[in-house]
Every structure is written in C-alpha cells, then in structure tokens.
N, C-alpha and C positions, 0 to 999 in steps of 0.2 A: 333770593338767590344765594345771598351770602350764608343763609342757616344753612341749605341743604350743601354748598360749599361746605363748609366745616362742619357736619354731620358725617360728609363722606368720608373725611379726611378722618374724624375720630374712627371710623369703623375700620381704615385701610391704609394709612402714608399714603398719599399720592393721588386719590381716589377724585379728588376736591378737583384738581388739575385736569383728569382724565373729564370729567363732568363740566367742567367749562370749556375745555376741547369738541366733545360732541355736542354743545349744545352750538357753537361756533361753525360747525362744520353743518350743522342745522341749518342755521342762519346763511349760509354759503350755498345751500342746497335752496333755499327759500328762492335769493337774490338770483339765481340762473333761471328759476319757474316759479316764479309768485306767483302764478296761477294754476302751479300742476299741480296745488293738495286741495284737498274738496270744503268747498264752502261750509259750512256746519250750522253756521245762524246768520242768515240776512249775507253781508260783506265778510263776514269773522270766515277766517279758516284756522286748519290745525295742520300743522307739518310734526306729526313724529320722531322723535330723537334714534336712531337705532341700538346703542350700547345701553342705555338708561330708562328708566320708565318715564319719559316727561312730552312735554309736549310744547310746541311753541305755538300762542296763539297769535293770530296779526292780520291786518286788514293791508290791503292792495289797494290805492287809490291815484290813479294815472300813474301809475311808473311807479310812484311812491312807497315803501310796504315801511308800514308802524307796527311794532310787537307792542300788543296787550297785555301777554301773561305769559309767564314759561312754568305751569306748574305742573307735581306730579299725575301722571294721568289720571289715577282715584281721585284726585282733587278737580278734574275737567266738568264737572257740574257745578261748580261755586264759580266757574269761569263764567258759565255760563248765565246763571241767575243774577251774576253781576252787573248785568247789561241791562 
C-alpha cells in the first residue's frame, strides 16, 4: 500500500492521500454490507474502490470481515492464485 501511496503522490501532490481516502471509504462501504459484494473464490469477496483502480479483498466470518489484499485490479489474479 505504501508503494502505490507514493507512487500517487509522485505523479500528483495529494493523489497518495485522495487513494487512502477512497480505499477508507471502501472499507466503510464493506463494514455497512459485508455481504453486499459478490463472493469471487469460496469465502473471498471483492468490494471495488470507486475513484481508483483497486480492489479490496476480505473474507466475512460471523460479523468478523479480514482484508486479504487491496491491490490494483490488473493485479486481482495474483490475488487470487495466492490462495
């Protein structure tokens, strides 16, 4: 998380901040509906970032939700083969 932080930021002042706001606000989206984004492998689901290409991945387990991975979407098959 921290490369594509200052990645963003090389390409933009401020970008870094904007990119851990929506992935925040993600994560806020997740916690009201852990179970409104669609399962994708077994327990794994993926909630979509809206402003940025990314994805957050994370498993629901009684009330519980653990993030796995928050990478960029083109990278959501190395998510996957991880497993």
């Amino acid at each position: 998380m921290h490369r594509a932080v200052v990645w963003s930021d090389e390409r933009e002042p401020g970008l870094g901040a904007a990119l851990i706001g929506e992935i925040g606000a993600t994560l806020r989206r997740i916690e009201q509906r852990p179970l409104g984004y669609p399962a994708i492998h077994g327990a794994l689901r993926r909630a979509l970032t809206r402003r940025f290409p990314c994805a957050v991945f994370y498993l629901e387990v009684e009330g519980d939700v653990t993030v796995v991975a928050v990478p960029r979407q083109r990278q959501d098959r190395q998510v996957l083969d991880a497993r």
